[in-house]
C-alpha positions as CSV (number, residue, x, y, z in Angstrom):
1,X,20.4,-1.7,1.3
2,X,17.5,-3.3,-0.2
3,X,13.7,-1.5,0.5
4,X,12.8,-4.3,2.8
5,X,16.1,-3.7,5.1
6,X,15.4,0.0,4.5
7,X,11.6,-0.5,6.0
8,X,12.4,-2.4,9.0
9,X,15.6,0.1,10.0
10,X,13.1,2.8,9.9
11,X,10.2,1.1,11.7
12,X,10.3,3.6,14.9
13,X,9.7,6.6,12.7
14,X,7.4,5.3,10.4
15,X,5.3,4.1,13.6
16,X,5.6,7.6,15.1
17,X,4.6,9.9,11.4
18,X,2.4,7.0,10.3
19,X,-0.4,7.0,13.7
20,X,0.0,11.4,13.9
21,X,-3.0,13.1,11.8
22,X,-0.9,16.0,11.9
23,X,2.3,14.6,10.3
24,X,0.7,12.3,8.3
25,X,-2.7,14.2,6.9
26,X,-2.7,13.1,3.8
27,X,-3.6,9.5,5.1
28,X,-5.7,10.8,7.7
29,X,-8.0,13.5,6.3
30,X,-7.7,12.3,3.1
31,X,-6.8,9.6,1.2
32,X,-8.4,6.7,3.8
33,X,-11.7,8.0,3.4
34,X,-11.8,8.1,-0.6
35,X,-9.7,4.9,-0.5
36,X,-12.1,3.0,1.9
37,X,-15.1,4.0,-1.1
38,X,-13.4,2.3,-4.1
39,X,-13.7,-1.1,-1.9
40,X,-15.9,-3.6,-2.6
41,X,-18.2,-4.7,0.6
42,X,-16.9,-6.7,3.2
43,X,-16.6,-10.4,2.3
44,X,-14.9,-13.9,2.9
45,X,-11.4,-12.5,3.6
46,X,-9.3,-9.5,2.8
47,X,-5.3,-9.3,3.1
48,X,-3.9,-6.0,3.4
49,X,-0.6,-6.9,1.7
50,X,2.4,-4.4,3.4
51,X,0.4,-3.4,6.1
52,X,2.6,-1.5,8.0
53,X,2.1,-0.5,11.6
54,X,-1.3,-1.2,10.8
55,X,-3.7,1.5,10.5
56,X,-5.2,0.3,7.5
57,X,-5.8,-2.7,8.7
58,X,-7.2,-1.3,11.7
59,X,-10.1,1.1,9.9
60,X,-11.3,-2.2,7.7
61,X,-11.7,-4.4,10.9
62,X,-13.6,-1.4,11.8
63,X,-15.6,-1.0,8.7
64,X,-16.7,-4.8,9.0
65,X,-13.6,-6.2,7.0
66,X,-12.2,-9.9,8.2
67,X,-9.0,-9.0,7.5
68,X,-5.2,-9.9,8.1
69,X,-2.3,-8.0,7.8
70,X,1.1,-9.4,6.5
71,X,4.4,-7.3,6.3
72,X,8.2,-8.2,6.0
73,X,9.3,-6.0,8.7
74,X,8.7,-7.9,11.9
75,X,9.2,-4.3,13.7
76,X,6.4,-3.0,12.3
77,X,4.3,-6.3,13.0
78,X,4.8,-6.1,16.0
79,X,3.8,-2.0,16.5
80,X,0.7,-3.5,14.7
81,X,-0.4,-6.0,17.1
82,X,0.6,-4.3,20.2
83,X,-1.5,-1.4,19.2
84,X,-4.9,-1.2,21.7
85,X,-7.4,-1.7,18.7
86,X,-5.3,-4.5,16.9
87,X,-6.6,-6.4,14.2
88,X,-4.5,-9.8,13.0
89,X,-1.3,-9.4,11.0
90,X,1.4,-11.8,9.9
91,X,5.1,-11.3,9.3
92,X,5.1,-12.5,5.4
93,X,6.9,-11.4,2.5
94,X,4.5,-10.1,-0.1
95,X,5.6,-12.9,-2.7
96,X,5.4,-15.4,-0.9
97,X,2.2,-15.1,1.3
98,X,1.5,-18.2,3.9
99,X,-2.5,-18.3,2.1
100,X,-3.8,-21.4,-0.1
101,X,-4.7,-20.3,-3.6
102,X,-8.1,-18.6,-3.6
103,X,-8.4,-17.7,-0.5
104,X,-9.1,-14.0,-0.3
105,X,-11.8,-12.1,-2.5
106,X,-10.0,-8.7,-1.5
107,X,-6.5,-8.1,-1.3
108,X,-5.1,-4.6,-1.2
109,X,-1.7,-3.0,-1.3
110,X,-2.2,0.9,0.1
111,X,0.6,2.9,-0.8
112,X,3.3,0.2,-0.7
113,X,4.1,-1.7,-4.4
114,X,6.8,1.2,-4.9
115,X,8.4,-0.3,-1.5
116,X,8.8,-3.4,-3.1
117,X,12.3,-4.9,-4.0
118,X,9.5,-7.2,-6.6
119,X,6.7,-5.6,-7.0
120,X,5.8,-7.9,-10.5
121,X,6.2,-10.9,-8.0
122,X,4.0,-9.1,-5.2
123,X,1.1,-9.0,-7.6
124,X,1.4,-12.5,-9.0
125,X,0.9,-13.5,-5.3
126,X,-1.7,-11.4,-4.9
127,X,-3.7,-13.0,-7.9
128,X,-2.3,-16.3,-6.7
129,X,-4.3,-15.8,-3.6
130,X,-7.6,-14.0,-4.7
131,X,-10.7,-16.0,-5.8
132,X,-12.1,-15.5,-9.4
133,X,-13.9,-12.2,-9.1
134,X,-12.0,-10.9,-6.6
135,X,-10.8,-7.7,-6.3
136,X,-6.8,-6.3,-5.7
137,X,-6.9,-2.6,-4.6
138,X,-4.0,-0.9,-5.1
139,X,-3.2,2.8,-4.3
140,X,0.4,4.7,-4.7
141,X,2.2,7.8,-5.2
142,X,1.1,8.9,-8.8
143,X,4.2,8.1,-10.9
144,X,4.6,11.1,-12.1
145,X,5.4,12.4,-8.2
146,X,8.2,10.0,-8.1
147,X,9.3,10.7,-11.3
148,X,10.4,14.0,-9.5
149,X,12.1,12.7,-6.6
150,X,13.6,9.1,-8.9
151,X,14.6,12.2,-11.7
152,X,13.4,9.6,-14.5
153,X,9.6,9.0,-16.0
154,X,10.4,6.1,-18.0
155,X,12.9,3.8,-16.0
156,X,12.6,2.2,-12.8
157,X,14.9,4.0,-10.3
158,X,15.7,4.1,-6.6
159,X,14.9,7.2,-4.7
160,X,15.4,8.4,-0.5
161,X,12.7,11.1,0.2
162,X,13.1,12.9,3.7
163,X,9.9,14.9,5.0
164,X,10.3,17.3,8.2
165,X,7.1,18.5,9.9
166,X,6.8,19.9,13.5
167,X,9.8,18.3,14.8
168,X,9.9,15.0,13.2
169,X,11.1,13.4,10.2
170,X,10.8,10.8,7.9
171,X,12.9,9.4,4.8
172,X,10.8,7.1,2.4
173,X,12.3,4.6,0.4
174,X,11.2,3.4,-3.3
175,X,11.2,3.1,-6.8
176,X,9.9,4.7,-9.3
177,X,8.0,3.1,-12.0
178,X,5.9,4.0,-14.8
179,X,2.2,3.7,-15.1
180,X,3.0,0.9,-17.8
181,X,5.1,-1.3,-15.3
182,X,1.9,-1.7,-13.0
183,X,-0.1,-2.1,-16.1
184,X,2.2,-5.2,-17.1
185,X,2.5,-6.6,-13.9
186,X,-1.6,-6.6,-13.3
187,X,-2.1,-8.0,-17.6
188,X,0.7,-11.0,-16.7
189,X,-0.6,-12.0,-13.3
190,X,-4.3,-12.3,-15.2
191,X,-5.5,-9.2,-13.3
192,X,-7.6,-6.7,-15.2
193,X,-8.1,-3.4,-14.0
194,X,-11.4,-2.0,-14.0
195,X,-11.1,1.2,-11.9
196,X,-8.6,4.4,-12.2
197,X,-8.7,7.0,-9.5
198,X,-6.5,10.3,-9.3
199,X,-7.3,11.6,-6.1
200,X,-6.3,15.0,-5.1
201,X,-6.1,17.1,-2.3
202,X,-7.0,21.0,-2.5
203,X,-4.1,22.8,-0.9
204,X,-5.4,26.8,-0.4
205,X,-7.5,26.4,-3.5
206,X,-4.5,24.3,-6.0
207,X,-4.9,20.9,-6.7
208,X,-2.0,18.8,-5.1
209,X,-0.1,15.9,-7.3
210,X,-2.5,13.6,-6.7
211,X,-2.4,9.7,-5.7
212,X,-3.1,6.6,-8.0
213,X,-5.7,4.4,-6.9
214,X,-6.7,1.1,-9.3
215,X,-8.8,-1.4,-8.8
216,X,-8.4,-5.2,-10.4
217,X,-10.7,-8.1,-10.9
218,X,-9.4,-11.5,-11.0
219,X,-10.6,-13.5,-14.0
């Protein structure tokens, strides 16, 4: 099964753990906050590229963003704009995006280019799309967290992650890829990154693994 079939099977659960602050914390008293601050102001248009249910898009139409939200999985497209606060979302693959050239000055990809079947091909698209000087804001598991669950650093691997918490689970999907594999994919789509973030939650006084947050200007 590839990661976009994966995705879309597990919509309903994803839906349910992704809108709960208390199964899904990290997003909620965490990472959206200090994601949110390595974003350039609000602008001409922003795509939140593998949007999801839509929570992300959600907070930046909140925060002032004219946004749209594009994912493959029409499931979750359609949780997104059923939801009472929904903000405008598209089913699109992220290499092919329905956008002219130029279009957006912010796209972002939260926690979803190691649910890519191409993630090289997500990014071109993403430069394809942004206006010179535009930002791509990207944030993902740290690579060296899925290094754990893939069992490799250096080569990309599949790996199935299942997380139980009070009463519900949820199995992720991805691959894992090295720091250099997002590197090379940013360098050949003409991206250069400008901004590195490691953030890391404090668990009973012990740093967490922490995310990876980058941001990328579009020459």
């Amino acid at each position: 099964m590839d990661l976009r079939s994966a995705w879309q099977a597990r919509a309903d659960a994803w839906v349910r753990w992704a809108r709960s602050p208390e199964l899904d914390d990290d997003f909620w008293l965490f990472h959206l906050r200090r994601f949110l601050d390595l974003l350039p102001a609000p602008g001409r248009l922003t795509v939140d590229v593998g949007c999801g249910e839509g929570r992300l898009t959600r907070a930046l139409a909140a925060a002032g963003y004219r946004v749209v939200g594009a994912d493959t999985a029409s499931a979750l497209v359609k949780a997104a704009l059923t939801h009472p606060r929904s903000a405008p979302a598209i089913v699109a693959d992220a290499t092919r995006l329905p956008l002219p050239d130029e279009s957006a000055d912010l796209v972002i990809a939260f926690m979803c280019l190691h649910d890519f079947d191409d993630m090289s091909a997500a990014v071109a698209e993403a430069a394809r799309i942004l206006t010179p000087g535009g930002r791509f804001a990207v944030a993902l598991h740290h690579p060296f967290v899925t290094a754990k669950f893939a069992g490799t650093y250096l080569a990309e691997q599949r790996y199935t992650l299942n997380v139980q918490s009070k009463g519900a689970s949820m199995t992720y999907e991805g691959t894992h890829r090295p720091l250099a594999a997002y590197s090379q994919a940013l360098t050949a789509a003409g991206l250069v990154i400008e901004t590195i973030r490691e953030p890391a939650k404090d668990r009973a006084g012990q740093p967490a693994a922490p995310f990876l947050d980058l941001l990328a200007v579009a020459s």
